[in-house]
DOPAKE-253908 format. One record per residue (C-alpha): residue number from 1; y, z, x. Coordinates in steps of 0.02 Angstrom, whole numbers, plus 32768, in hexadecimal, padded with zeros to 4 digits. Layout:
REM DOPAKE-253908
<site tivo="NUM" py="Y" pz="Z" px="X"/>
...
REM end
This chain:
REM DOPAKE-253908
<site tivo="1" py="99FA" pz="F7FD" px="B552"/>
<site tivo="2" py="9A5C" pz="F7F7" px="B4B6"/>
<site tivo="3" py="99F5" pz="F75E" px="B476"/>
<site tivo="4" py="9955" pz="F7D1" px="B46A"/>
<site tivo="5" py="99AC" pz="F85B" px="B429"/>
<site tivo="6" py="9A08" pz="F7E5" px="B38A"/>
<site tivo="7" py="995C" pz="F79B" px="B38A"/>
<site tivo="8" py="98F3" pz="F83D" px="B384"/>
<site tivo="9" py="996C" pz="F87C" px="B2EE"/>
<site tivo="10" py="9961" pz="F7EB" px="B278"/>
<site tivo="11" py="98A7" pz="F7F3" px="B285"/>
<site tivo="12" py="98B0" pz="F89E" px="B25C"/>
<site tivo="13" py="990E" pz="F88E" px="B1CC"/>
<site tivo="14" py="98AF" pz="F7EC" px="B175"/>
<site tivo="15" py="980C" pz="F839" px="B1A5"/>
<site tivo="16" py="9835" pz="F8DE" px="B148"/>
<site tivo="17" py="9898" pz="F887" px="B0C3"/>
<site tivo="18" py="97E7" pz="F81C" px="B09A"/>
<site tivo="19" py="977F" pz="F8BE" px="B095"/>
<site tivo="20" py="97F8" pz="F915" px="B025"/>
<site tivo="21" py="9800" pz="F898" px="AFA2"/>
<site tivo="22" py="9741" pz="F886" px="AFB9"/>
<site tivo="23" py="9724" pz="F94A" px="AFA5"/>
<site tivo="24" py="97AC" pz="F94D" px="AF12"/>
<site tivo="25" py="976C" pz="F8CF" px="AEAE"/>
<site tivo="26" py="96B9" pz="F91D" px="AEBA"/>
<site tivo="27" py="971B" pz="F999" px="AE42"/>
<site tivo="28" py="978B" pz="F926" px="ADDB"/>
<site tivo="29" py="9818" pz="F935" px="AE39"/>
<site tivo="30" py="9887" pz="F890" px="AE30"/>
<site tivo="31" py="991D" pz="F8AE" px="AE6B"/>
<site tivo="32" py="9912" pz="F869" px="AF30"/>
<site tivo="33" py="98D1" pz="F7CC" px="AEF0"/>
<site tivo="34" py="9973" pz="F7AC" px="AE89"/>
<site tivo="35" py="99DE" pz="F7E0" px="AF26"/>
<site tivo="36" py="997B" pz="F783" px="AF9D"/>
<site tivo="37" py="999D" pz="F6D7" px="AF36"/>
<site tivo="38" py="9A5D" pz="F6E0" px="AF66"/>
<site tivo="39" py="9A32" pz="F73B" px="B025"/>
<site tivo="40" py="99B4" pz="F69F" px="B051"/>
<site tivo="41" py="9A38" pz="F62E" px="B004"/>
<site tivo="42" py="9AA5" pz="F67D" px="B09B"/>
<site tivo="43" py="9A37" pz="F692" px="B114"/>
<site tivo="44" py="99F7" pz="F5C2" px="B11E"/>
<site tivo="45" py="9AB5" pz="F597" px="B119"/>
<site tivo="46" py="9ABF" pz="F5CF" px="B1A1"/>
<site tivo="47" py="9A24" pz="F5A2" px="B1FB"/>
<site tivo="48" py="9A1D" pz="F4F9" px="B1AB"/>
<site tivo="49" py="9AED" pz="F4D0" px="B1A9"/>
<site tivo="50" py="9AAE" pz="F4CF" px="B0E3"/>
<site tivo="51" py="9B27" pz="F4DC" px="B043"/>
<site tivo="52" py="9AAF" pz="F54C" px="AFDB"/>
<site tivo="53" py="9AE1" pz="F5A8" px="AF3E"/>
<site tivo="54" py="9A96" pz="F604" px="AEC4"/>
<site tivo="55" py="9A6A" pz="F59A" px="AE18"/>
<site tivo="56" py="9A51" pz="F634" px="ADBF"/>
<site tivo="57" py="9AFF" pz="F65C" px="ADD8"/>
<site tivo="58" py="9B33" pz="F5C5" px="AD65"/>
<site tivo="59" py="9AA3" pz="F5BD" px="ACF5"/>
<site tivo="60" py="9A25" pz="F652" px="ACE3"/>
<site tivo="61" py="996E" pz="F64B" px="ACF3"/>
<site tivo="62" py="995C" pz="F58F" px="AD37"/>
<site tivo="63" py="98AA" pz="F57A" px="AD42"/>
<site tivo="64" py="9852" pz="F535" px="ADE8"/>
<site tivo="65" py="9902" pz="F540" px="AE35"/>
<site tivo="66" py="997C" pz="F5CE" px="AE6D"/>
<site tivo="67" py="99EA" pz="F56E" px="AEFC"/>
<site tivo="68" py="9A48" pz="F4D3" px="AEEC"/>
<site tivo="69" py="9AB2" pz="F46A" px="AF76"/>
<site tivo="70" py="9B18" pz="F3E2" px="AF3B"/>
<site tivo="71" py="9B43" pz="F39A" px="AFCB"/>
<site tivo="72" py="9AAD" pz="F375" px="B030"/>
<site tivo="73" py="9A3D" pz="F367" px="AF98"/>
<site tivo="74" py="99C2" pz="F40D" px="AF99"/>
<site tivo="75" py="996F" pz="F470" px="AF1E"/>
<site tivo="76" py="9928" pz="F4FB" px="AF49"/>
<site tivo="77" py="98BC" pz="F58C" px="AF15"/>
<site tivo="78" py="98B2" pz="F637" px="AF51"/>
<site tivo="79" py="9816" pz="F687" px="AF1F"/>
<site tivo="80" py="9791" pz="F73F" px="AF64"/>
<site tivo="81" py="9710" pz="F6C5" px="AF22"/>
<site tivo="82" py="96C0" pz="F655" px="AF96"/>
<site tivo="83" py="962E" pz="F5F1" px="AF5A"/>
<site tivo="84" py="9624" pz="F533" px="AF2B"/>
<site tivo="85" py="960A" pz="F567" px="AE8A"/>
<site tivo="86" py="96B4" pz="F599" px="AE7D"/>
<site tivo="87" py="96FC" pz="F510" px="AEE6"/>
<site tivo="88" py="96BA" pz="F485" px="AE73"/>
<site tivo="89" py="96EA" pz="F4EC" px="ADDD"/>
<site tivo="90" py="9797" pz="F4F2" px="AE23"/>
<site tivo="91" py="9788" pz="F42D" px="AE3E"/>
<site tivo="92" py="974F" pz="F40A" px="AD83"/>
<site tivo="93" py="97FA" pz="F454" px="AD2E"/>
<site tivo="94" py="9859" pz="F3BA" px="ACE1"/>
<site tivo="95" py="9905" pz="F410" px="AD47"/>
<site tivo="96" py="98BF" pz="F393" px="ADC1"/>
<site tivo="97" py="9904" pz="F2FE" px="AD53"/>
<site tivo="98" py="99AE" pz="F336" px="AD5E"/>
<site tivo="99" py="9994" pz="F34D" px="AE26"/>
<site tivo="100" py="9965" pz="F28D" px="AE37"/>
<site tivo="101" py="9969" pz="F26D" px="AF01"/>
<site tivo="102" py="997A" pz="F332" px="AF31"/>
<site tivo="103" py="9914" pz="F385" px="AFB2"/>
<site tivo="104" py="98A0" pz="F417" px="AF71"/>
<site tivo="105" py="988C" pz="F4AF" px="AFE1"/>
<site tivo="106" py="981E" pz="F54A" px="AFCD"/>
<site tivo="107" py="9853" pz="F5D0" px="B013"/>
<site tivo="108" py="97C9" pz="F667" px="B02D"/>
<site tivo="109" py="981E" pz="F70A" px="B053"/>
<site tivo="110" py="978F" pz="F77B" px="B05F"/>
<site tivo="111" py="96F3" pz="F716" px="B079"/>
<site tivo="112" py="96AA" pz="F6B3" px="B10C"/>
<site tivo="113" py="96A2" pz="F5F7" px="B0CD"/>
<site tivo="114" py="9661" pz="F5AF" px="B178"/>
<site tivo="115" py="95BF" pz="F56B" px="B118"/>
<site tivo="116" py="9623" pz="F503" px="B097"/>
<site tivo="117" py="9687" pz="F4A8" px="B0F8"/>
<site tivo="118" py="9604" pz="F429" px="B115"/>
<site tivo="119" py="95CC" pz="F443" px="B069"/>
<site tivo="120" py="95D4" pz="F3AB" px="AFF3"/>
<site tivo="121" py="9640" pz="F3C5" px="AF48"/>
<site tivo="122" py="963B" pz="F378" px="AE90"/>
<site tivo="123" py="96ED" pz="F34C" px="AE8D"/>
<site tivo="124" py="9707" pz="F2FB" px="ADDE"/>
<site tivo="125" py="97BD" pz="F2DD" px="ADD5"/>
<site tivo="126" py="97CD" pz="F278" px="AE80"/>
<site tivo="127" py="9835" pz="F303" px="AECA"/>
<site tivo="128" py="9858" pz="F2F6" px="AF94"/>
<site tivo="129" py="97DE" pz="F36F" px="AFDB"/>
<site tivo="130" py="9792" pz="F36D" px="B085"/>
<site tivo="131" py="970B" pz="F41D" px="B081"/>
<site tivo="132" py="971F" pz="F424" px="B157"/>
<site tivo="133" py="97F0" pz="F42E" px="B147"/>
<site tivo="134" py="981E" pz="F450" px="B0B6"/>
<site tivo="135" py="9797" pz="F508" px="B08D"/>
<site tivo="136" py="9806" pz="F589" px="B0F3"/>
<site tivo="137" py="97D0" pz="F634" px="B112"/>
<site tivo="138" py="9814" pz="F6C9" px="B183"/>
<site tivo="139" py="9795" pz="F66C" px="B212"/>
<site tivo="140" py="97FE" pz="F5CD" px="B20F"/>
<site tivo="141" py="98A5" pz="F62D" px="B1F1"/>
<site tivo="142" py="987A" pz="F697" px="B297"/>
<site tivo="143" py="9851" pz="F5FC" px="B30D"/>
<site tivo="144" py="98F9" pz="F5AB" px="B2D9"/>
<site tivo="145" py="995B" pz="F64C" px="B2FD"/>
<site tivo="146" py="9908" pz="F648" px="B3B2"/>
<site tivo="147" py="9956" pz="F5A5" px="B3DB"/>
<site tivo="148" py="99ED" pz="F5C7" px="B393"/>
<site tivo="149" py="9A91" pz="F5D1" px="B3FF"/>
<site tivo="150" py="9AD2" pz="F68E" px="B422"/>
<site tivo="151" py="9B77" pz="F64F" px="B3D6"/>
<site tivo="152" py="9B08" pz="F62A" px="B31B"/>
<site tivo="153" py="9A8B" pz="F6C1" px="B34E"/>
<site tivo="154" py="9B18" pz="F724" px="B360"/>
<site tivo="155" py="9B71" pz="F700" px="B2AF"/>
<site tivo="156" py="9ABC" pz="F700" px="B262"/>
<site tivo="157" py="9AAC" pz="F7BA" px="B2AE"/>
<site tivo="158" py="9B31" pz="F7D4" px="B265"/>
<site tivo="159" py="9B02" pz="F7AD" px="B1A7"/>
<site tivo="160" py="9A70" pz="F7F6" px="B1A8"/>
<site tivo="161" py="9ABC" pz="F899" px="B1ED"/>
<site tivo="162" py="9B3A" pz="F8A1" px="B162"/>
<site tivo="163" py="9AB9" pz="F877" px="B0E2"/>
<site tivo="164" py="9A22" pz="F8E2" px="B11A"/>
<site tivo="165" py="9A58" pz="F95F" px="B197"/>
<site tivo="166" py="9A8E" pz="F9E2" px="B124"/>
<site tivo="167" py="9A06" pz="FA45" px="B11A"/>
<site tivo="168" py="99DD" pz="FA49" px="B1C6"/>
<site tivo="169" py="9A98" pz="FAA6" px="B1D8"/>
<site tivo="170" py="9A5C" pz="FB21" px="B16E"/>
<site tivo="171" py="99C7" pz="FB5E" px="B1AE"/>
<site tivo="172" py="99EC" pz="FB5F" px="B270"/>
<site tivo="173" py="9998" pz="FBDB" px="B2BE"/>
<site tivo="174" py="99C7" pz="FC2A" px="B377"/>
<site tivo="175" py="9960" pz="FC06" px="B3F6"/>
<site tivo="176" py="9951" pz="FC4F" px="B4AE"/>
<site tivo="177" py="9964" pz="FB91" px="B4E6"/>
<site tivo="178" py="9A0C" pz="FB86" px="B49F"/>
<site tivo="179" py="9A48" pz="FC2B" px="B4FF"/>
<site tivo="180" py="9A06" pz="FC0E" px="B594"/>
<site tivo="181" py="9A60" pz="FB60" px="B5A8"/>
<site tivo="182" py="9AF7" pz="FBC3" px="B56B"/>
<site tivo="183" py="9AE2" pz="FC40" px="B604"/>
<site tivo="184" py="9ABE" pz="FB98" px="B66E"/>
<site tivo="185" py="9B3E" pz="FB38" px="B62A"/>
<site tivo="186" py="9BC4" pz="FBCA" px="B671"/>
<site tivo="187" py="9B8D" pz="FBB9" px="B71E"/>
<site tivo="188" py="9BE3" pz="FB70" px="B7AF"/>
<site tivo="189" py="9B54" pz="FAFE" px="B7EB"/>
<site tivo="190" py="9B8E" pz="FAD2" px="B87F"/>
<site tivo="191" py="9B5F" pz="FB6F" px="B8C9"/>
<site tivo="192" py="9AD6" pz="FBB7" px="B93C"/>
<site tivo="193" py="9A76" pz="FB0E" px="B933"/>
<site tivo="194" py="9A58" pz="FAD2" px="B9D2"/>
<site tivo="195" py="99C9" pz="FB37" px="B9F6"/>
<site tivo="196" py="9948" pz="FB3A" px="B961"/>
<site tivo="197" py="98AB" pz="FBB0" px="B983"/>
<site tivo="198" py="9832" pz="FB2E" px="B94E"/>
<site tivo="199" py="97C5" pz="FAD1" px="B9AB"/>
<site tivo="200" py="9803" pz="FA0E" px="B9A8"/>
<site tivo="201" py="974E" pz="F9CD" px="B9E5"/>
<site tivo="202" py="96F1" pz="FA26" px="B959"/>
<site tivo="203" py="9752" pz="F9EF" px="B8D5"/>
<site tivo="204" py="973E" pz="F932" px="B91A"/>
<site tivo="205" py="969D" pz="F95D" px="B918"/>
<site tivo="206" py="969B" pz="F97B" px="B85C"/>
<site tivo="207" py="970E" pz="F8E1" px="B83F"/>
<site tivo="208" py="9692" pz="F883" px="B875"/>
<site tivo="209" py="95E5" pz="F8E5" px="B830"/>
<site tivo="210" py="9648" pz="F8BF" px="B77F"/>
<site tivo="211" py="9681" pz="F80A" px="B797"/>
<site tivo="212" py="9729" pz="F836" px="B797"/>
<site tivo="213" py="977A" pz="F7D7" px="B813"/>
<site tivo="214" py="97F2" pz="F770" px="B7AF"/>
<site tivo="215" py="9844" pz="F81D" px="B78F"/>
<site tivo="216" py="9841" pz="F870" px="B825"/>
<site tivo="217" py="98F9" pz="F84D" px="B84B"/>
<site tivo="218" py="9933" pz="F8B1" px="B7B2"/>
<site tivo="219" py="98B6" pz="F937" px="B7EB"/>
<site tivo="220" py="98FF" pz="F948" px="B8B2"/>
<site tivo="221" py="99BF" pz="F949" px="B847"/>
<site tivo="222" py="9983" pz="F9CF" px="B7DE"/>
<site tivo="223" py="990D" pz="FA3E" px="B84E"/>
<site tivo="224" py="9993" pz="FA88" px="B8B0"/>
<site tivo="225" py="99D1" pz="FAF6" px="B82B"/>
<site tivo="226" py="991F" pz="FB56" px="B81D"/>
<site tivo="227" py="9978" pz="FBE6" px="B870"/>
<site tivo="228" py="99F4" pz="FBF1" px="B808"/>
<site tivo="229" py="99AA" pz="FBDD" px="B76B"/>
<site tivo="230" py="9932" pz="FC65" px="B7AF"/>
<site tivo="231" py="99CF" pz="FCE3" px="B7BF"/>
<site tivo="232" py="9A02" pz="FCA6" px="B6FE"/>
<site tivo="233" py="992E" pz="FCBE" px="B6BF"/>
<site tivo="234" py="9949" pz="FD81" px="B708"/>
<site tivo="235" py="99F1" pz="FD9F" px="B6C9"/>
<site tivo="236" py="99A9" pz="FD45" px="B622"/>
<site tivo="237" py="9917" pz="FDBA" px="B61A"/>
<site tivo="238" py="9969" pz="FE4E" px="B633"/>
<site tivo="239" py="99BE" pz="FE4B" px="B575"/>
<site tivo="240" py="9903" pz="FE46" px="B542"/>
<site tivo="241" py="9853" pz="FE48" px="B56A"/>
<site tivo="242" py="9807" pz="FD88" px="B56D"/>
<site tivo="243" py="9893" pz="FD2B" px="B54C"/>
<site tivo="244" py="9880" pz="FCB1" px="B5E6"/>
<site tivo="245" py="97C9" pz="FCA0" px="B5B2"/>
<site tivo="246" py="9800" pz="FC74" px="B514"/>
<site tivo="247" py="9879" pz="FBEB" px="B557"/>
<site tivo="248" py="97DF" pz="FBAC" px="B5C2"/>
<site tivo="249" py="9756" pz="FBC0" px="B530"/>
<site tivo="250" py="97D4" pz="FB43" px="B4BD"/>
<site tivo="251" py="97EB" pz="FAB7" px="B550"/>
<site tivo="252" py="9736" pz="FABB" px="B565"/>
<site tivo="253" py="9713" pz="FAAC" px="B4AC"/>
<site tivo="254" py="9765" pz="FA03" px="B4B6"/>
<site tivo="255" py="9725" pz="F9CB" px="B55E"/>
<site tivo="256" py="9670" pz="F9F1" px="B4F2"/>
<site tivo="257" py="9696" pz="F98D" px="B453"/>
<site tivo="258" py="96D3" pz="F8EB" px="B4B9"/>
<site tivo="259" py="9639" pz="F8FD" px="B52F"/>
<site tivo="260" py="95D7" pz="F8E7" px="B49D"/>
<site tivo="261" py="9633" pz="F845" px="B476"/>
<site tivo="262" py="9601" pz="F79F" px="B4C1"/>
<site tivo="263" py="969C" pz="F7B3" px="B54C"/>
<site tivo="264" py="96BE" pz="F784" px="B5F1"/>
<site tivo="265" py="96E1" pz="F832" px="B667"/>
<site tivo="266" py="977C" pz="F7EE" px="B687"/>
<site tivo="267" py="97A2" pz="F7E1" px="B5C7"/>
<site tivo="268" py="975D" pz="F890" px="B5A3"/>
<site tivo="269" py="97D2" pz="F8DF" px="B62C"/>
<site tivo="270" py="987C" pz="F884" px="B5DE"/>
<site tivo="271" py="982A" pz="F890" px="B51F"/>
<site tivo="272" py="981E" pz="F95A" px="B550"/>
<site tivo="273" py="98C7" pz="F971" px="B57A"/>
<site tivo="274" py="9919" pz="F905" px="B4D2"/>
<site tivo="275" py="989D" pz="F975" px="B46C"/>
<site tivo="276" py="98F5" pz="FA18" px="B4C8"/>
<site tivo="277" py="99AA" pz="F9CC" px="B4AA"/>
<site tivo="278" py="9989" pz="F9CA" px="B3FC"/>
<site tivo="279" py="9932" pz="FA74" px="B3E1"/>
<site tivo="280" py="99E1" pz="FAB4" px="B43A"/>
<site tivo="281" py="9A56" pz="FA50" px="B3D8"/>
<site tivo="282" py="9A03" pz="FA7F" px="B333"/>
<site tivo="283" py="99FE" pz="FB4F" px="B363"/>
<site tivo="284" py="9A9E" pz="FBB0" px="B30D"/>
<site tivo="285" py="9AAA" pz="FC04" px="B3AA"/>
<site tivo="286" py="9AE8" pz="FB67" px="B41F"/>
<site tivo="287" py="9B8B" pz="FB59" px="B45A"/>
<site tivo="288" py="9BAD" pz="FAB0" px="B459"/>
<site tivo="289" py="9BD6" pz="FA43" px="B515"/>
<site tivo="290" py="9BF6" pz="F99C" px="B542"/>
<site tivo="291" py="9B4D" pz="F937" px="B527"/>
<site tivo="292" py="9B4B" pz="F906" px="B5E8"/>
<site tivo="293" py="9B5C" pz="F9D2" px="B60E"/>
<site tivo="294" py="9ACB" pz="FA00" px="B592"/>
<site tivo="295" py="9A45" pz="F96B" px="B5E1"/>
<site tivo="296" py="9A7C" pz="F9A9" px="B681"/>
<site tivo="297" py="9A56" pz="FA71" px="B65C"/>
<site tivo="298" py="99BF" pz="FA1E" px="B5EE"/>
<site tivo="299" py="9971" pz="F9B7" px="B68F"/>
<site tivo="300" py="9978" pz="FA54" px="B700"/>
<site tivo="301" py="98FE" pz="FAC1" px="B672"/>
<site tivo="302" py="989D" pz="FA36" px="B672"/>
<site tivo="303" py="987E" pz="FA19" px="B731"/>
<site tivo="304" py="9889" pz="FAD6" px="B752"/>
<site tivo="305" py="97E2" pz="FAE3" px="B6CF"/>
<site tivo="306" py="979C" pz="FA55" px="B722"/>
<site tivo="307" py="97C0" pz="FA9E" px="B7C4"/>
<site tivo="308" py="976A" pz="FB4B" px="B77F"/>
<site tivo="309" py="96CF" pz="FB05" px="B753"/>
<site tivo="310" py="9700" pz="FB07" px="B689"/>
<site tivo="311" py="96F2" pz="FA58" px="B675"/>
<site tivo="312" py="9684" pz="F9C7" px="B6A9"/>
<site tivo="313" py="95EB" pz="F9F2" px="B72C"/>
<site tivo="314" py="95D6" pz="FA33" px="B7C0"/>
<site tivo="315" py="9578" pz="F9EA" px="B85D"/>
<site tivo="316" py="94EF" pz="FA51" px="B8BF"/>
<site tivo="317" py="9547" pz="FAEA" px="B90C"/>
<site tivo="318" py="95F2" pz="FACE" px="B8CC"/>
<site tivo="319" py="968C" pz="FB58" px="B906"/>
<site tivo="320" py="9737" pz="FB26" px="B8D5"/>
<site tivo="321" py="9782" pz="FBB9" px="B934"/>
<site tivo="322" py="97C1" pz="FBAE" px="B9E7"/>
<site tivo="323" py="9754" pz="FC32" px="BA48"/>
<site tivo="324" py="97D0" pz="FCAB" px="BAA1"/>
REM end
């Protein structure tokens, strides 16, 4: 789905942006703090149909504040420092007397501030300040870009791909994933499908060993093209040694890490196949297709692994293959 794949990005790119600036300013290193002021500023504008600009841009050096929106009355500032220490320090600066009846907001870009939102503050000046709204960290920024609509997820996307996706275009590396959808991708399909050499009652059997019945639809649309994608494997393996295991080894590296997570099969087996979309669209080596095309040629790896015991468990005496 495109909503898990915007999703998956922008957590990506917050998540490493927080660690950077954490790592960097271990060594004194300033300068993502400065350019996350104006990129936050951004980024809840759109999230929060905000006005936010950067203060510093009209006065330098405002202290306790570095965002200002004059229409709906909010102050803001953007800090890698996230203790109430520095909260109520922010909160004693006399800027608050010439921001009489303006919300304050703290804004956490690289530290969890979970615990001090139901923290109590010394808040001399009177300012507007609710701890459980108005303390925002990458946590709260992530469960409002969940609900969002794909129309604002989309545009979102969007921003933070022009402001943080650089690098990623720079160091693509190719990946066997990305040419075997290519040799996929060329295929006519609709060919030699009606008679998959699989057998259909094992793999039910699986289904249901793995509680995976709320998928198995998707799995009977996609098992058919196990022959095929057998002929592509061999054709694939013949321009060097491995390479099909290597395909397999990376699909099941992602089935492992969300099996470690606290998901639902069903979740793992969709969360699998975003993660592979966006090891292919990131690899130098991908010629780009239609989205819809990609998932497709995506969704057969996926159930093909499945299918050859890569992924999820097996029951008691399990043999995918038809016996001849």
């Amino acid at each position: 789905m495109n909503r898990s794949r915007y999703f998956n990005y922008i957590e990506e790119k917050l998540e490493l942006l927080g660690l950077r600036i954490v790592q960097r300013g271990k060594i004194n290193i300033l300068d993502l703090n400065i350019y996350s002021e104006t990129f936050f500023a951004d980024l809840l504008n759109i999230l929060l149909s905000l006005e936010l600009e950067n203060l510093n841009v009209f006065k330098q050096n405002i202290e306790g504040i570095d965002l200002v929106d004059y229409k709906n009355k909010i102050i803001a500032q953007v800090s890698s420092t996230c203790t109430k220490q520095k909260i109520e320090h922010s909160l004693s600066k006399e800027i608050f007397k010439d921001f009489v009846d303006y919300r304050f907001k703290f804004i956490s870009i690289a530290k969890d501030a979970l615990k001090l939102k139901s923290d109590s503050f010394n808040n001399p000046y009177g300012a507007l300040f609710s701890p459980s709204d108005d303390i925002i960290d990458i946590g709260m920024i992530l469960n409002i870009v969940l609900t969002m609509p794909i129309s604002n997820l989309k545009a979102l996307y969007d921003f933070v791909k022009k402001e943080l996706g650089t690098e990623i275009d720079i160091v693509k590396m190719d990946t066997n994933l990305a040419t075997i959808i290519n040799i996929l991708a060329s295929e006519n399909l609709n060919e030699s499908v009606d008679s998959p050499e699989i057998n259909a009652f094992e793999i039910d059997r699986k289904i249901e060993f793995n509680d995976l019945v709320s998928v198995k639809d998707a799995i009977d649309d996609y098992k058919i093209y196990y022959q095929k994608l057998d002929e592509k494997y061999s054709e694939f393996d013949r321009e060097g040694a491995n390479k099909s295991l290597s395909v397999f080894q990376i699909i099941r590296k992602q089935y492992q890490v969300l099996q470690n997570e606290t998901l639902c099969s069903r979740d793992v087996f969709y969360h699998t196949i975003d993660n592979i979309i966006d090891i292919i669209v990131k690899s130098k080596n991908y010629i780009e297709i239609p989205y819809e095309e990609l998932e497709m040629c995506v969704h057969i790896l996926v159930v093909d692994a499945f299918i050859r015991c890569k992924i999820f468990k097996n029951p008691e005496g399990y043999d995918h293959v038809t016996t001849r």
